[in-house]
N, C-alpha and C positions, 0 to 999 in steps of 0.2 A: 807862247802865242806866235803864229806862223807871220808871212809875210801878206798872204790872203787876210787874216784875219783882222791882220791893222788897217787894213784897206775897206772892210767893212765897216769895222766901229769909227772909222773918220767921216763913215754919210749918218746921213741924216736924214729921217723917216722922211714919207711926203702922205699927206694927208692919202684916205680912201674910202671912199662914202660907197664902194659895192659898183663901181662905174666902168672896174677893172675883171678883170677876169683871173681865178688861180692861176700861181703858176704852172707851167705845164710840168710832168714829175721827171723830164728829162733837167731841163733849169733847177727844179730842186735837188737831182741828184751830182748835179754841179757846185753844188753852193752849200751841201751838206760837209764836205768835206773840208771847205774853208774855214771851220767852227771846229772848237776843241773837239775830240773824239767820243768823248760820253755824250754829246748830243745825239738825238735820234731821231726819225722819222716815228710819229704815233702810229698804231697798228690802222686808223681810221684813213692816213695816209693824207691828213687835214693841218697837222701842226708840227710843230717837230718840241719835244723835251730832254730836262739833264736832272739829273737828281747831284745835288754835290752834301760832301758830309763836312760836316765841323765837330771840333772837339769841345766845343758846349751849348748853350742856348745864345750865351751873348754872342758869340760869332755868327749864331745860326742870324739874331735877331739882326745885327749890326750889316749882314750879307743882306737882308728882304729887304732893309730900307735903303742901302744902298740901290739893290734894283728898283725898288720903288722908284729914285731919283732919278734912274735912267728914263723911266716909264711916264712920267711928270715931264720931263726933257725933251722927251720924242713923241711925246702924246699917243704910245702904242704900248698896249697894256697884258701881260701877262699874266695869266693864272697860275700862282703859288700856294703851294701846300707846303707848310715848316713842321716841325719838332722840334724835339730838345737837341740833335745834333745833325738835321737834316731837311734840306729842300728839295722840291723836286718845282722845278721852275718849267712852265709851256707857254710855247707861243703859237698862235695860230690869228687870221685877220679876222676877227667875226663878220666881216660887213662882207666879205666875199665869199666865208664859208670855206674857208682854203687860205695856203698859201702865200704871204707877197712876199716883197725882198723887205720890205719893211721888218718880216720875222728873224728873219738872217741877222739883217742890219743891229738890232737889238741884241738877239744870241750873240754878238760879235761884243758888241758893249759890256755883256756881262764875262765875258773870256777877259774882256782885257781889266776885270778887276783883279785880277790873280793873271799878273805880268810872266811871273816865276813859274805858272804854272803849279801854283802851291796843291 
């Protein structure tokens, strides 16, 4: 985990009822790279996701409910798909249809559950 990346996962979402506007794609392509590297921009250009693997189901399951917690924590909710040794974890803000730093903010929460970068 970078120096950018601790600096994310230390804020803390702020509510967004749609009163905001996307980010503009020059800000997201600033802020994409403060996030572990398997992150990515979706081809829709709306959220950004990571797929991470584990070497069973309980680490698969033991990873979602931790992110669950973040998600519960910061009140900004992620769409996950798991398997028996894989996630593929997206964030996008629905209420602006794009976008916010709130999606960073999270990405960054979930970098820093693997410190080591495992």
């Amino acid at each position: 985990m970078n120096d950018a990346t601790t600096v994310l996962a230390q804020k803390r979402c702020r509510p967004c009822e749609g009163n905001l506007p996307p980010l503009a794609p020059e800000r997201v392509l600033t802020l994409l790279p403060k996030l572990h590297p398997d992150w990515h921009l979706r081809e829709d250009g709306r959220g950004i996701e990571r797929v991470l693997r584990f070497r069973n189901y309980y680490q698969t399951g033991a990873f979602v409910n931790a992110v669950m917690w973040i998600a519960h924590q910061e009140d900004h909710h992620p769409d996950i798909l798991f398997g028996y040794n894989e996630a593929r974890v997206s964030y996008t803000t629905h209420a602006i249809d794009g976008l916010s730093e709130n999606d960073f903010i999270c990405a960054a929460k979930v970098d820093a559950l693997f410190p080591a970068d495992e």
